[in-house]
VEXVO-821344 format. One record per residue (C-alpha): residue in three letters; residue number from 1; x, y, z; chain. Coordinates in Angstrom, 1 decimal, m for minus. Layout:
VEXVO-821344
[r ALA,NUM,[X,Y,Z],A],
...
//
This chain:
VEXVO-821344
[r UNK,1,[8.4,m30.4,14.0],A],
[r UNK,2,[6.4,m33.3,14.5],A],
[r UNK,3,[3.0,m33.6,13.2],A],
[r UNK,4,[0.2,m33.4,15.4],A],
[r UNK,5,[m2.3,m36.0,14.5],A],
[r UNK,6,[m4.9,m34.2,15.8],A],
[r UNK,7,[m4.6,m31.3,13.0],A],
[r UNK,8,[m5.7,m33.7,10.1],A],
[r UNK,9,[m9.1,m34.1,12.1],A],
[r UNK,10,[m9.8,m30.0,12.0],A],
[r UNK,11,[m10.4,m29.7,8.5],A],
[r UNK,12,[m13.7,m31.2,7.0],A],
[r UNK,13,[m13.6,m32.2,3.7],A],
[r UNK,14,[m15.3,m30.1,1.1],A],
[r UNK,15,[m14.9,m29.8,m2.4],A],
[r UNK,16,[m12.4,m26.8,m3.2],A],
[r UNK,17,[m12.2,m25.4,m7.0],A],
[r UNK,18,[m9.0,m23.0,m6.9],A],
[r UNK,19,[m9.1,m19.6,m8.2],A],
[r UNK,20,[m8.3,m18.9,m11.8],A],
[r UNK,21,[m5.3,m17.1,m12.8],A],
[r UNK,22,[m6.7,m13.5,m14.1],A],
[r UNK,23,[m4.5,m12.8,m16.6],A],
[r UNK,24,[m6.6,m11.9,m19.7],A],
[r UNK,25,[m4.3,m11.0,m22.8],A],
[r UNK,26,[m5.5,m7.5,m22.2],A],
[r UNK,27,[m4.4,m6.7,m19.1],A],
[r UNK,28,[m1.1,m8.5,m19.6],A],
[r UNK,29,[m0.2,m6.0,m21.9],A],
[r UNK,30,[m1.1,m3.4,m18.8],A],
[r UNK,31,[1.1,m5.4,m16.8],A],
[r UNK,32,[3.7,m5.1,m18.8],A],
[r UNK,33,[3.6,m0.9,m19.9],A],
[r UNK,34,[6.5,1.1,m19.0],A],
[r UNK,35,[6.5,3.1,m16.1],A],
[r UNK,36,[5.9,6.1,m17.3],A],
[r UNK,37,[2.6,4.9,m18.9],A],
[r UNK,38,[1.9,3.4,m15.0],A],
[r UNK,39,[2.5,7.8,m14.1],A],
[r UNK,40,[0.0,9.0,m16.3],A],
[r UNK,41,[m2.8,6.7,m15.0],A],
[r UNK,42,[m2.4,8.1,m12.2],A],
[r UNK,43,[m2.1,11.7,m13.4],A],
[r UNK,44,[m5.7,11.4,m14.4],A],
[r UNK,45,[m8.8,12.6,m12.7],A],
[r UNK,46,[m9.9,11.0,m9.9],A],
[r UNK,47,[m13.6,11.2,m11.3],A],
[r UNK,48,[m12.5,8.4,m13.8],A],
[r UNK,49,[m12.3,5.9,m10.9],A],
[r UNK,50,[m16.1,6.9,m9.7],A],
[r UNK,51,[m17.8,5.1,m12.8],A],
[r UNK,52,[m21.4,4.5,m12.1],A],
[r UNK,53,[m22.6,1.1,m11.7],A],
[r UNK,54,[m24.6,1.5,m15.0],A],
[r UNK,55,[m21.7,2.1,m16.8],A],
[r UNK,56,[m19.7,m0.7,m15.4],A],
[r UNK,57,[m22.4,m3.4,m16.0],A],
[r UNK,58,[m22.6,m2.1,m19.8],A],
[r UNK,59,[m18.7,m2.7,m20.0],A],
[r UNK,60,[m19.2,m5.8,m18.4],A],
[r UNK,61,[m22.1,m7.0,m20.4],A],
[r UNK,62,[m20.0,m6.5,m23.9],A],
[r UNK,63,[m16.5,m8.5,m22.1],A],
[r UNK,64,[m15.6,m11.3,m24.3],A],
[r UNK,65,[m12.9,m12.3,m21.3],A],
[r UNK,66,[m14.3,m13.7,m18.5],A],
[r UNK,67,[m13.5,m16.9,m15.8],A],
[r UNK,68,[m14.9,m18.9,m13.4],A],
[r UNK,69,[m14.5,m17.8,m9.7],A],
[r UNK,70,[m14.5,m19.6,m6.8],A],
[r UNK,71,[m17.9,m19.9,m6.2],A],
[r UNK,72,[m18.7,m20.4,m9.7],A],
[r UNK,73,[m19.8,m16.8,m10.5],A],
[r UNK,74,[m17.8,m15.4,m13.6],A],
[r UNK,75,[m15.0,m12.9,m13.2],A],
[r UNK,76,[m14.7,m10.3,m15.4],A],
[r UNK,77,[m11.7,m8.1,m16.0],A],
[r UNK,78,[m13.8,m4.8,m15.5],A],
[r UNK,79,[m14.8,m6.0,m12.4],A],
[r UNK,80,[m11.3,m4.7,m11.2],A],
[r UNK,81,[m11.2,m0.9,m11.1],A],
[r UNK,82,[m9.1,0.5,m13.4],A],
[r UNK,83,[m6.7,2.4,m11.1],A],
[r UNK,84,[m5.4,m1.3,m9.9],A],
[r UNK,85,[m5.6,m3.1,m13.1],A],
[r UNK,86,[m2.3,m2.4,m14.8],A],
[r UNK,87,[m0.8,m4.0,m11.3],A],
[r UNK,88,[m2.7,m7.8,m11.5],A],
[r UNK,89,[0.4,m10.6,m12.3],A],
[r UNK,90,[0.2,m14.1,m13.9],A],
[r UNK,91,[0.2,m15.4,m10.1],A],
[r UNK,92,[m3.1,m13.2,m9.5],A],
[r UNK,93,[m5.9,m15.1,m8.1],A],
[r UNK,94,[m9.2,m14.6,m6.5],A],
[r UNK,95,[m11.1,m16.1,m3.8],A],
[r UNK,96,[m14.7,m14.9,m3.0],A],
[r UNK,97,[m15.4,m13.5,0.7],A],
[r UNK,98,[m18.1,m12.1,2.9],A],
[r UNK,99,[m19.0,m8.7,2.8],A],
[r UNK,100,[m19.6,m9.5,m1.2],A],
[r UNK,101,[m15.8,m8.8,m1.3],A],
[r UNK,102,[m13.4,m10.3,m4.0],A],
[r UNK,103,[m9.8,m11.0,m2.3],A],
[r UNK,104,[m6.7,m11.1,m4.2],A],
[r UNK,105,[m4.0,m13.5,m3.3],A],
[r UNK,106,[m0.7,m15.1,m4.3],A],
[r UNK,107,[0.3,m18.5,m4.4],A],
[r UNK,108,[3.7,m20.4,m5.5],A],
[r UNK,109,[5.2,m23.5,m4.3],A],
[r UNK,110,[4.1,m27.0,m4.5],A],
[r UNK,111,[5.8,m28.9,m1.9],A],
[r UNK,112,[6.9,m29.2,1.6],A],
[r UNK,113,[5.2,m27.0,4.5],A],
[r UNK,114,[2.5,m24.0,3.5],A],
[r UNK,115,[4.0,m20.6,5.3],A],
[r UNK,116,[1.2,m17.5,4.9],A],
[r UNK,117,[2.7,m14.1,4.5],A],
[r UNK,118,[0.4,m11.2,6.0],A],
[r UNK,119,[1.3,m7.5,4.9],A],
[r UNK,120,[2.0,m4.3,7.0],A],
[r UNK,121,[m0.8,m1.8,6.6],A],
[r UNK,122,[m1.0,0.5,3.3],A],
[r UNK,123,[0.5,m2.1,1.2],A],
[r UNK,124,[m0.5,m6.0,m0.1],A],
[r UNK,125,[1.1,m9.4,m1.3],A],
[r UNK,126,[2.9,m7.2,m3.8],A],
[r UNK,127,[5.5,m6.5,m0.7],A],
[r UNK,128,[6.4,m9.9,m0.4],A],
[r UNK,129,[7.4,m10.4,m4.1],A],
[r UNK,130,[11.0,m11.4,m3.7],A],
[r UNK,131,[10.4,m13.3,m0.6],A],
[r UNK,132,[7.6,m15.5,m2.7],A],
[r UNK,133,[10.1,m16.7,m5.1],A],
[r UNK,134,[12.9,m17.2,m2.7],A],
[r UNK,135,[10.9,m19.5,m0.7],A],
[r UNK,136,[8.5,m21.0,m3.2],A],
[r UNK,137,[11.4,m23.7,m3.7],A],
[r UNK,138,[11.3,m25.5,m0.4],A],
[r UNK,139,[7.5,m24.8,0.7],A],
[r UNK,140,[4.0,m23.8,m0.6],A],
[r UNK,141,[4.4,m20.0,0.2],A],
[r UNK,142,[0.7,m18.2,0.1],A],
[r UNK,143,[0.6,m13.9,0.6],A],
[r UNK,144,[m2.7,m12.8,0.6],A],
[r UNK,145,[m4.3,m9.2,0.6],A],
[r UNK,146,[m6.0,m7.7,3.8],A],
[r UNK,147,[m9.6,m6.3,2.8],A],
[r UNK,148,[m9.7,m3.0,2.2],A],
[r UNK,149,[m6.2,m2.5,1.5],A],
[r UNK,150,[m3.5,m3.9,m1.7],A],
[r UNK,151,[m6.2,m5.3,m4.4],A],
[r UNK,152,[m9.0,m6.8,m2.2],A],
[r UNK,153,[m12.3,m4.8,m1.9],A],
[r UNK,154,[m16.1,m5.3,m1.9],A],
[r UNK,155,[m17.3,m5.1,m5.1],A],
[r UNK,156,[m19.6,m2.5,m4.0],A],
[r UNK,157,[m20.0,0.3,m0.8],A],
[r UNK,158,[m21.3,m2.5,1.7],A],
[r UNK,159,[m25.0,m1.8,3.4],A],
[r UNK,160,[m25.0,m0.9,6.9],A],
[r UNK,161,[m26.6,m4.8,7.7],A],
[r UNK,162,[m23.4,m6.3,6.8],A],
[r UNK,163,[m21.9,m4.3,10.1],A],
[r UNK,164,[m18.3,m3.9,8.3],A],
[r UNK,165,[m15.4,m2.5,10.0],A],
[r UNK,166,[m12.1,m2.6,9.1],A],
[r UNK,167,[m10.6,m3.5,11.9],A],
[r UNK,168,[m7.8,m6.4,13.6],A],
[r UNK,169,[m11.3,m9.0,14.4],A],
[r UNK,170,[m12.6,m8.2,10.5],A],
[r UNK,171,[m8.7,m9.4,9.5],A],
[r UNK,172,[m9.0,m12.2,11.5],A],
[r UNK,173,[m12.0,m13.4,10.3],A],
[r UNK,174,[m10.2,m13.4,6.7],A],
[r UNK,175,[m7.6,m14.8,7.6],A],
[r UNK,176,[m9.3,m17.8,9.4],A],
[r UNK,177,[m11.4,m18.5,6.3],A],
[r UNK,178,[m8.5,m18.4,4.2],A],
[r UNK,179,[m7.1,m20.9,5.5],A],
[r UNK,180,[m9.9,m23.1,6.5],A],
[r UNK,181,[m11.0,m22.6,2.8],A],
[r UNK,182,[m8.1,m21.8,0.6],A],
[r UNK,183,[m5.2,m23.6,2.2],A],
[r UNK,184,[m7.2,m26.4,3.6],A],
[r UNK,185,[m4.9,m27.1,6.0],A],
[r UNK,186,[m2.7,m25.5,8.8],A],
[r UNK,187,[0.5,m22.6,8.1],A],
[r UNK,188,[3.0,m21.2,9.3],A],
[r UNK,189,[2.0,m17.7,9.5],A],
[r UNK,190,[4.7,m14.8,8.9],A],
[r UNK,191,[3.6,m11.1,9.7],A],
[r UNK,192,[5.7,m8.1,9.1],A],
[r UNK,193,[3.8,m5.1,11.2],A],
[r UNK,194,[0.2,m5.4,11.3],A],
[r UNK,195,[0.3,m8.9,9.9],A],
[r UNK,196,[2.3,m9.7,13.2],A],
[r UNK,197,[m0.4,m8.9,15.3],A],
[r UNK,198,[m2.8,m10.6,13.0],A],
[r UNK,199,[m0.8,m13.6,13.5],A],
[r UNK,200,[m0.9,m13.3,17.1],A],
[r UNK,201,[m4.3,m12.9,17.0],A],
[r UNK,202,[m4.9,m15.7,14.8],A],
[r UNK,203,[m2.4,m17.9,17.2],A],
[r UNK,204,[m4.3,m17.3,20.0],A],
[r UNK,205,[m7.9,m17.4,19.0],A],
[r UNK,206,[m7.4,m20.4,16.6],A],
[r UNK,207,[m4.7,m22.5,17.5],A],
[r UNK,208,[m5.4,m25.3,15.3],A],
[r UNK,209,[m4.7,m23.6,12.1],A],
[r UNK,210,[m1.2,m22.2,13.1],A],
[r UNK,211,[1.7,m24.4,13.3],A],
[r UNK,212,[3.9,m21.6,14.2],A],
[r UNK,213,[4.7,m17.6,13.9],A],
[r UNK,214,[7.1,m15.5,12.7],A],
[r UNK,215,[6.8,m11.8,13.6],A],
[r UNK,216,[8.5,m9.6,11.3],A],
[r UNK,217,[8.9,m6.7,12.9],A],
[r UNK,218,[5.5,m7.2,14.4],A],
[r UNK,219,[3.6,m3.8,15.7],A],
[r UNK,220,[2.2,m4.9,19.3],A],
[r UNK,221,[m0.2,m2.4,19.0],A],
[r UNK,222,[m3.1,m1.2,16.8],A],
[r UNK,223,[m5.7,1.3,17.3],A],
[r UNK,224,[m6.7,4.0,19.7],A],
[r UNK,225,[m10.3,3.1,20.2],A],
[r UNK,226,[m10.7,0.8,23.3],A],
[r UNK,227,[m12.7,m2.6,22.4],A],
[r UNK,228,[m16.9,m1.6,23.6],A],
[r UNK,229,[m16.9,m4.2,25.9],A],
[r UNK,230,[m13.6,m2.2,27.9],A],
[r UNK,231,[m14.7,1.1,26.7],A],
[r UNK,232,[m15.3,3.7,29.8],A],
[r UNK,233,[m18.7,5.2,29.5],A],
[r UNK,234,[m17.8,8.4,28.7],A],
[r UNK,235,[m15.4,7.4,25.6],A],
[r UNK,236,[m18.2,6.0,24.0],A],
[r UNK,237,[m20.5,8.8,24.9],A],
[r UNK,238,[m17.9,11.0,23.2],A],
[r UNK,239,[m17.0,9.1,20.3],A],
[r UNK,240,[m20.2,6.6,19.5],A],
[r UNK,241,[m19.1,5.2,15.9],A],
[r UNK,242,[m17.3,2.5,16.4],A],
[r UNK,243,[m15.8,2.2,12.4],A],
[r UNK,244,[m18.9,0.3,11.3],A],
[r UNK,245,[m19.7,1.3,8.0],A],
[r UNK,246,[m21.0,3.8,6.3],A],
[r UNK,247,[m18.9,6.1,7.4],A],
[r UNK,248,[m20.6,9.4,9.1],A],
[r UNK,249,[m20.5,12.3,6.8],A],
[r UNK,250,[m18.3,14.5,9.6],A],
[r UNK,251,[m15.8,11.6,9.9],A],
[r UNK,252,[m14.9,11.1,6.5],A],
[r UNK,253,[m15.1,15.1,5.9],A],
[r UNK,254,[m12.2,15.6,8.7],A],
[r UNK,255,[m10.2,13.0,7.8],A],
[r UNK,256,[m10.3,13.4,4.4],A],
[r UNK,257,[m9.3,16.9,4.8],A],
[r UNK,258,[m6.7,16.5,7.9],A],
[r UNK,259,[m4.6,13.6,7.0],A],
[r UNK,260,[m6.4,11.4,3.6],A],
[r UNK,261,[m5.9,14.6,1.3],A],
[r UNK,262,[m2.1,14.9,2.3],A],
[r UNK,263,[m0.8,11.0,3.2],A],
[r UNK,264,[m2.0,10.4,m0.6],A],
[r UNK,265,[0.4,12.5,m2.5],A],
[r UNK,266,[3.1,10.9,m3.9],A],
[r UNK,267,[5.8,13.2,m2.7],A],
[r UNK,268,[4.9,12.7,0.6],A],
[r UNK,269,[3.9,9.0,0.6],A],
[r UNK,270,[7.3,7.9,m1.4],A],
[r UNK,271,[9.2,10.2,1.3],A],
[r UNK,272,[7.5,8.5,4.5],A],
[r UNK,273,[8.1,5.1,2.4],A],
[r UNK,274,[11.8,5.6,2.0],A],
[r UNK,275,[12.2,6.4,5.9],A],
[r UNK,276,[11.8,2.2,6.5],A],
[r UNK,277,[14.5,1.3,4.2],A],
[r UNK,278,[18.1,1.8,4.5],A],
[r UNK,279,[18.4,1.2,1.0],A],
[r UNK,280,[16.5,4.0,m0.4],A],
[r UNK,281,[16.4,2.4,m4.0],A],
[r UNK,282,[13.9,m0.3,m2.5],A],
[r UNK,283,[11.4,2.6,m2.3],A],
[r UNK,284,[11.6,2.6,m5.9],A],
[r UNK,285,[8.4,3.7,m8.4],A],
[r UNK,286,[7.2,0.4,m8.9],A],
[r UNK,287,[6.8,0.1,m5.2],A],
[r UNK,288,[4.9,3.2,m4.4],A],
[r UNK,289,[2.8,3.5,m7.6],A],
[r UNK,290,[1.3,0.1,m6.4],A],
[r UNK,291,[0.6,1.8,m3.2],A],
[r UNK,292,[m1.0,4.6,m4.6],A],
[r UNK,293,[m3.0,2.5,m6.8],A],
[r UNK,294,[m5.4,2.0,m3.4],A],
[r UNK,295,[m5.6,4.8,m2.5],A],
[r UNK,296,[m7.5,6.0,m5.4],A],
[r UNK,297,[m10.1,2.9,m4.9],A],
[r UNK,298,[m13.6,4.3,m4.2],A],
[r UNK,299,[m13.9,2.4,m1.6],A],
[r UNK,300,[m10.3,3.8,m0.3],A],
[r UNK,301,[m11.3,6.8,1.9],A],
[r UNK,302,[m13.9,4.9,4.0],A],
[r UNK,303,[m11.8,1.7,4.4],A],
[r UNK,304,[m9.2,4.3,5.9],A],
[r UNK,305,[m11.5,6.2,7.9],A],
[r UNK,306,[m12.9,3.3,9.1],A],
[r UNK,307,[m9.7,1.7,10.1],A],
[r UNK,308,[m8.7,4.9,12.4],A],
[r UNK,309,[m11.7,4.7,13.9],A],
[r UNK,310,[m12.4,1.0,14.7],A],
[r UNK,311,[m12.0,m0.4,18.3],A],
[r UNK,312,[m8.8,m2.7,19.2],A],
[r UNK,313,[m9.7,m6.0,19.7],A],
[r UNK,314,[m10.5,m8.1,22.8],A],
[r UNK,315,[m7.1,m9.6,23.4],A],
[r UNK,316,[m4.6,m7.4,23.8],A],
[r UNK,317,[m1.0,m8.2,21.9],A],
[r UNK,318,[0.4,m9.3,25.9],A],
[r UNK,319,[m2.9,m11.4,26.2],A],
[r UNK,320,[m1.9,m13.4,23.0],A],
[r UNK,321,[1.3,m14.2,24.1],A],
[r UNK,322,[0.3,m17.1,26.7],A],
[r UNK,323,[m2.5,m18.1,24.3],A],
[r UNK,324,[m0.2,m18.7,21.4],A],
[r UNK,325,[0.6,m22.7,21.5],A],
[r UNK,326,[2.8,m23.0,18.6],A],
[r UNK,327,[6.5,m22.5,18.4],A],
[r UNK,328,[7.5,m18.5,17.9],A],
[r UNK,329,[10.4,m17.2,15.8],A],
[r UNK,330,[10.8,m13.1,16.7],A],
[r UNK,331,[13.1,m10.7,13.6],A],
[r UNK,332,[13.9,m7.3,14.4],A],
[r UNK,333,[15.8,m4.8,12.9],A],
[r UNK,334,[17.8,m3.1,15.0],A],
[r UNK,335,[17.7,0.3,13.2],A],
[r UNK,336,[13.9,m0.3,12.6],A],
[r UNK,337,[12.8,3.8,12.5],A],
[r UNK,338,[8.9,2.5,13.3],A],
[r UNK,339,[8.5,m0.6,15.4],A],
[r UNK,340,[11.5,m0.8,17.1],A],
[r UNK,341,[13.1,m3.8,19.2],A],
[r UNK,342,[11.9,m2.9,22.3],A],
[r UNK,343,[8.9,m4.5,21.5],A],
[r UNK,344,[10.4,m7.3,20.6],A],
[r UNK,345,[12.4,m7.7,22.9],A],
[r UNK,346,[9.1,m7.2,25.6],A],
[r UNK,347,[7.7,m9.8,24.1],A],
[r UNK,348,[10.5,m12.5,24.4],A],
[r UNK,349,[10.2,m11.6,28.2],A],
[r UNK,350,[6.4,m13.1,27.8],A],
[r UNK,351,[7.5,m15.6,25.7],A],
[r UNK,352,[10.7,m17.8,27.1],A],
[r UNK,353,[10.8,m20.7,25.0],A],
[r UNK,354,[10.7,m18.2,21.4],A],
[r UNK,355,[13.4,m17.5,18.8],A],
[r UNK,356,[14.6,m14.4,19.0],A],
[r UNK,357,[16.9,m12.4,16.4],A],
[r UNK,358,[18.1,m9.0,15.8],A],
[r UNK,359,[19.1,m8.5,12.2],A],
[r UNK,360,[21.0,m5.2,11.4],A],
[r UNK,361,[20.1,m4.5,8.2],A],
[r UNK,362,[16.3,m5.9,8.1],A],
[r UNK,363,[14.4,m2.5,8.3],A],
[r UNK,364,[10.5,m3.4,8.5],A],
[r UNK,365,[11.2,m7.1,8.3],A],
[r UNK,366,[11.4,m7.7,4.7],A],
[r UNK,367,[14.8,m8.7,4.2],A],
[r UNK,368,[14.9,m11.6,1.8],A],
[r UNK,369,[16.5,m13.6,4.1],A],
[r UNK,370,[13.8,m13.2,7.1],A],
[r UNK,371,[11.5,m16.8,6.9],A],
[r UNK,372,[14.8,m18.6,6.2],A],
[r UNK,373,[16.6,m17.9,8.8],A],
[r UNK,374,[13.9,m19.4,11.0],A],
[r UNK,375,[14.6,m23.3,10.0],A],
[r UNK,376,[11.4,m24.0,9.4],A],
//
């Protein structure tokens, strides 16, 4: 593709210190534990992941291990709760956020175009693992973790003046300033489910950072909530909270008790898991403890009430479509049990001039194979 001249005038320049690797010689040894060790963390009692914030300062205050973030504040190993700790890599890094939120992200690559991988929900960058170093040879691939979900959280429950929601917009937002303030320059996005539609998004409200899309299997749909400004009276009259944390004592005592208490077993998570692969093997332990892992944040049960419960946003996924002024490559799997190719296929109809591919074998979009068979 040929450059756009234009695109080297949207970036500013700023100075830019990248995130440290955290990989103290503590937790590498976590990294590195057998499996079973990774079971019986978490066989333990969910009260050990509620430590107070007293405790955790004391720990903190007695660290010998400690780095430089990117806004210069330091980073300690006991900042990260201990349920996700045995799961941070030598490719971990950190960039500082709003909502007093540490995101974690993955980088590899050092040459030719920068591609940004965005997750499905319930999982994180840790889903793109093979696809990072297959493609880390030809381009600068980045995968970073939505808030709220993989390893990226707010250090602390976040006061209702902060007005956060988990929702597509909050995603956006993320993903705008990682780019504008990570990358530093424009990507080629790739989104498998929800991180389709956050590309979309991202396409079509800032076109300047995107210099093309991939949808992997891209859901064209998220959330039952209508956006307030589309809301009919008596939807809002009925439900008023719009996701907007804290969450309201009722909401997170019904969902906790209807769906959190059940979708966070591992039978049943590692069963609903293996119903997107047709290799079951790739639902293996690794894969689903690293899952689970988030769901036994603190923060985890509010993050997922509030994502149920936050509006859609203003554009729909067919009011993207036009928007979008980069090219658009579209994979499929054809046997996809979740978001199947109808949708795809829908969207091609909007979109003339896009790549479209059906791939047999490519359930949920994360075949190996997907971003290189888009000749980027």
């Amino acid at each position: 593709m040929a450059r756009n001249p234009t695109l080297d005038t949207c970036f500013v320049p700023k100075p830019f210190v990248p995130a440290q690797t955290l990989k103290p010689r503590h937790m590498r040894r976590q990294c590195c534990e057998t499996p079973s060790a990774t079971l019986q963390l978490h066989q333990r009692s969910r009260s050990q992941f509620f430590q107070s914030s007293e405790s955790n300062k004391a720990v903190k205050s007695t660290s010998n291990h400690s780095m430089e973030g990117v806004t210069g504040r330091q980073l300690h190993p006991t900042d990260l709760e201990e349920c996700l700790q045995p799961f941070v890599t030598p490719e971990s890094q950190w960039w500082d956020w709003k909502y007093n939120s540490r995101i974690h992200y993955r980088q590899q690559g050092s040459s030719g175009p920068c591609i940004l991988l965005v997750h499905g929900f319930g999982v994180g960058s840790f889903h793109f693992e093979q696809l990072i170093q297959r493609l880390s040879s030809a381009y600068q691939v980045w995968a970073v973790d939505l808030l709220g979900q993989g390893m990226s959280w707010p250090a602390a429950a976040p006061a209702p003046e902060e007005q956060l929601r988990y929702s597509i917009e909050t995603w956006t937002d993320q993903l705008r300033d990682f780019v504008t303030q990570v990358i530093q320059q424009p990507v080629y996005l790739a989104g498998n489910s929800l991180g389709g539609l956050l590309s979309a998004h991202l396409a079509a409200t800032q076109a300047h950072l995107c210099r093309g899309v991939i949808f992997l299997n891209a859901t064209p749909f998220w959330s039952f909530m209508p956006h307030p400004e589309t809301a009919p009276r008596l939807v809002t009259a009925i439900l008023p909270w719009n996701g907007t944390l804290p969450v309201p004592r009722l909401a997170r005592f019904l969902v906790k008790n209807l769906w959190w208490n059940l979708l966070s077993r591992r039978r049943i998570l590692q069963a609903l898991v293996r119903n997107v692969y047709a290799d079951k093997s790739a639902a293996d332990d690794a894969l689903v403890d690293q899952i689970i892992a988030s769901t036994q944040h603190p923060l985890a049960l509010d993050a997922f009430v509030s994502i149920l419960f936050a509006p859609q946003a203003r554009l729909s996924f067919d009011g993207m479509a036009p928007a979008m002024q980069c090219p658009v490559c579209m994979i499929y799997g054809r046997e996809d049990p979740w978001v199947v190719p109808l949708w795809g296929q829908r969207l091609k109809r909007l979109l003339a001039d896009a790549v479209y591919l059906e791939v047999r074998d490519l359930y949920d979009a994360c075949d190996d194979h997907a971003c290189m068979m888009t000749g980027l």
